[in-house]
LODRENMAR-820874 format. One record per residue (C-alpha): x, y, z; residue number from 1. Coordinates in pm, 1 decimal, decimal comma, always signed. Last residue first. Layout:
N
<X:X | Y:Y | Z:Z | nr:NUM>
...
This chain:
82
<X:+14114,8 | Y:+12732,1 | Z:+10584,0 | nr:82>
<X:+14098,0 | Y:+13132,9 | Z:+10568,1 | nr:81>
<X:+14306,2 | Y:+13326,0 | Z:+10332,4 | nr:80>
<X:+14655,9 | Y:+13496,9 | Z:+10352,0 | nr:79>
<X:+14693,4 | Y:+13725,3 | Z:+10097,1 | nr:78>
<X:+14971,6 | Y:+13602,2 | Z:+9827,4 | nr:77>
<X:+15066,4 | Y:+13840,9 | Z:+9915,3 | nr:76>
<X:+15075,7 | Y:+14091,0 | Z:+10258,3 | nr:75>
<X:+15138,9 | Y:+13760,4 | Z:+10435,7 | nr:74>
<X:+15199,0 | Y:+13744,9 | Z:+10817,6 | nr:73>
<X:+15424,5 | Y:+13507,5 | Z:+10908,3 | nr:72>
<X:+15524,6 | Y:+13433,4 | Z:+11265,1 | nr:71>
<X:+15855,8 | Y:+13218,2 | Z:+11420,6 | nr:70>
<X:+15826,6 | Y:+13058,8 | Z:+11766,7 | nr:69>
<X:+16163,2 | Y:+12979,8 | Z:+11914,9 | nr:68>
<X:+16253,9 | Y:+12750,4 | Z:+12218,8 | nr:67>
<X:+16542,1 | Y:+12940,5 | Z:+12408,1 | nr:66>
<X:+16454,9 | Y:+12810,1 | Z:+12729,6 | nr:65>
<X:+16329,4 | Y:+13148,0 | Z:+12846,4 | nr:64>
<X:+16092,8 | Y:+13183,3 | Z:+12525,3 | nr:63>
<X:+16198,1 | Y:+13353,1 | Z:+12221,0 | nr:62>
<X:+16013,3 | Y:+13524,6 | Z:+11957,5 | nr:61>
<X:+16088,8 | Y:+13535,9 | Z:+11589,3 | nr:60>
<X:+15888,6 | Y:+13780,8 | Z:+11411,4 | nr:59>
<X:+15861,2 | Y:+13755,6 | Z:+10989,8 | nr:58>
<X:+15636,1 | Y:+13982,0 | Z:+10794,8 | nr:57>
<X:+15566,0 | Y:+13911,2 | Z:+10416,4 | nr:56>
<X:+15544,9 | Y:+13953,9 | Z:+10097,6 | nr:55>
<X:+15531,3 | Y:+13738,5 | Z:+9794,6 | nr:54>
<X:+15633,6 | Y:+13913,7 | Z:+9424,0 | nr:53>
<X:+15533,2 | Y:+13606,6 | Z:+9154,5 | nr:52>
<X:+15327,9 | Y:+13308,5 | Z:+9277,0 | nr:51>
<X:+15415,8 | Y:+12959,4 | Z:+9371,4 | nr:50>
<X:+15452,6 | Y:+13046,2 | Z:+9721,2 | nr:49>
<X:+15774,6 | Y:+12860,9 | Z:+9806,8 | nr:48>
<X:+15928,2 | Y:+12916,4 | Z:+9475,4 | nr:47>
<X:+15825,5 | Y:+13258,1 | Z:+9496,3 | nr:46>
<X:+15984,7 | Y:+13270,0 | Z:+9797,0 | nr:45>
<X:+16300,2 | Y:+13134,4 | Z:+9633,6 | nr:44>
<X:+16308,4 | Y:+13378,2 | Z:+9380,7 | nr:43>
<X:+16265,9 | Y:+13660,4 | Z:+9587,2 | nr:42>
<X:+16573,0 | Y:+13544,2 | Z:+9773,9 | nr:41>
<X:+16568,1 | Y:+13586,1 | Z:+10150,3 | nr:40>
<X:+16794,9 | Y:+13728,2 | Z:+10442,5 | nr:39>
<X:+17043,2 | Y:+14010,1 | Z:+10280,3 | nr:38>
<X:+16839,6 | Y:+14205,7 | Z:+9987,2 | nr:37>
<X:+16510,1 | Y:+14182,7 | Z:+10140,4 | nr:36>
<X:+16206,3 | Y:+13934,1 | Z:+10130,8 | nr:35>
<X:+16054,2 | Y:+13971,5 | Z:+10384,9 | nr:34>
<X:+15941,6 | Y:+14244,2 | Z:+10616,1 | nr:33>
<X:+16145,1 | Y:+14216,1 | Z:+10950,8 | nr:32>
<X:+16104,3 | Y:+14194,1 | Z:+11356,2 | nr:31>
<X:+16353,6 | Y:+13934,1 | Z:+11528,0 | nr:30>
<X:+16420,7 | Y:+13904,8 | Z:+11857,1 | nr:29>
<X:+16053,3 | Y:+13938,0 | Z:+12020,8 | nr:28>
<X:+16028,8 | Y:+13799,3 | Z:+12327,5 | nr:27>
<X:+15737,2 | Y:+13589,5 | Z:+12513,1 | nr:26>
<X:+15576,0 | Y:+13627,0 | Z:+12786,2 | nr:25>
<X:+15291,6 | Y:+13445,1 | Z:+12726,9 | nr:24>
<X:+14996,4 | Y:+13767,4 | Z:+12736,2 | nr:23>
<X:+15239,3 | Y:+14020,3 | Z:+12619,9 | nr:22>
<X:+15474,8 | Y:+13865,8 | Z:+12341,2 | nr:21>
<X:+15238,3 | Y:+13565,1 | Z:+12258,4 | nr:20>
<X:+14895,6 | Y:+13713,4 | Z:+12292,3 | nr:19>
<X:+14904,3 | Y:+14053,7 | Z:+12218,2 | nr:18>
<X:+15189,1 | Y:+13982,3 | Z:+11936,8 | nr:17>
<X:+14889,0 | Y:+13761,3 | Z:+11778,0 | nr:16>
<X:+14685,0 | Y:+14037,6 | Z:+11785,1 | nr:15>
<X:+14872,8 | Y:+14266,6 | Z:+11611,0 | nr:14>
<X:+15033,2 | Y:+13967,7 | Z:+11372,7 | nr:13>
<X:+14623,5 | Y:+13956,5 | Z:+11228,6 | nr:12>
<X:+14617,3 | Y:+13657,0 | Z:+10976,9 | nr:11>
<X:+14863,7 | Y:+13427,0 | Z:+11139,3 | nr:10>
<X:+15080,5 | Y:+13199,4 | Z:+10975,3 | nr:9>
<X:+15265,3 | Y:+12982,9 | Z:+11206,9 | nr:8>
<X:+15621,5 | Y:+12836,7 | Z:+11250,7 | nr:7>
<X:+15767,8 | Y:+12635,5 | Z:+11540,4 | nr:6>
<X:+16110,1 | Y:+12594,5 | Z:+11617,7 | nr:5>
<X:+16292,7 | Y:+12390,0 | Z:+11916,8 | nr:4>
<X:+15962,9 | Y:+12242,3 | Z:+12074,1 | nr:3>
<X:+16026,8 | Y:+12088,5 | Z:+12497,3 | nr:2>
<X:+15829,5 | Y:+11833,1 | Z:+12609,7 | nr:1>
């Protein structure tokens, strides 16, 4: 089976580069902070997040088939554990 887009919100993205870029062999093709002035909309991540002023990282990685694996990590609304 074969995934075209997954995304996950991790707590730690240093670790979880450790595993997905250097331990799966993964690549990284997009690195940014979010939101900015030409990808995202601070009002619709607020929308998204319900709360005022959200932050976060966003990686893309790649694998050879060109299945992508998008990562969040949150600077607010903190991400919490489940």
């Amino acid at each position: 089976m074969r995934l075209g887009h997954v995304c996950i919100i991790v707590k730690d993205m240093r670790r979880s580069l450790e595993f997905y870029r250097d331990a799966m062999g993964l690549q990284v093709i997009i690195d940014d902070l979010l939101p900015n002035d030409e990808m995202f909309l601070t009002r619709d991540l607020e929308t998204c997040t319900l709360e005022p002023g959200g932050r976060f990282r966003n990686l893309v990685l790649i694998d050879d088939e060109g299945s992508s694996l998008e990562l969040h990590e949150w600077f607010y609304p903190v991400t919490k554990e489940s």
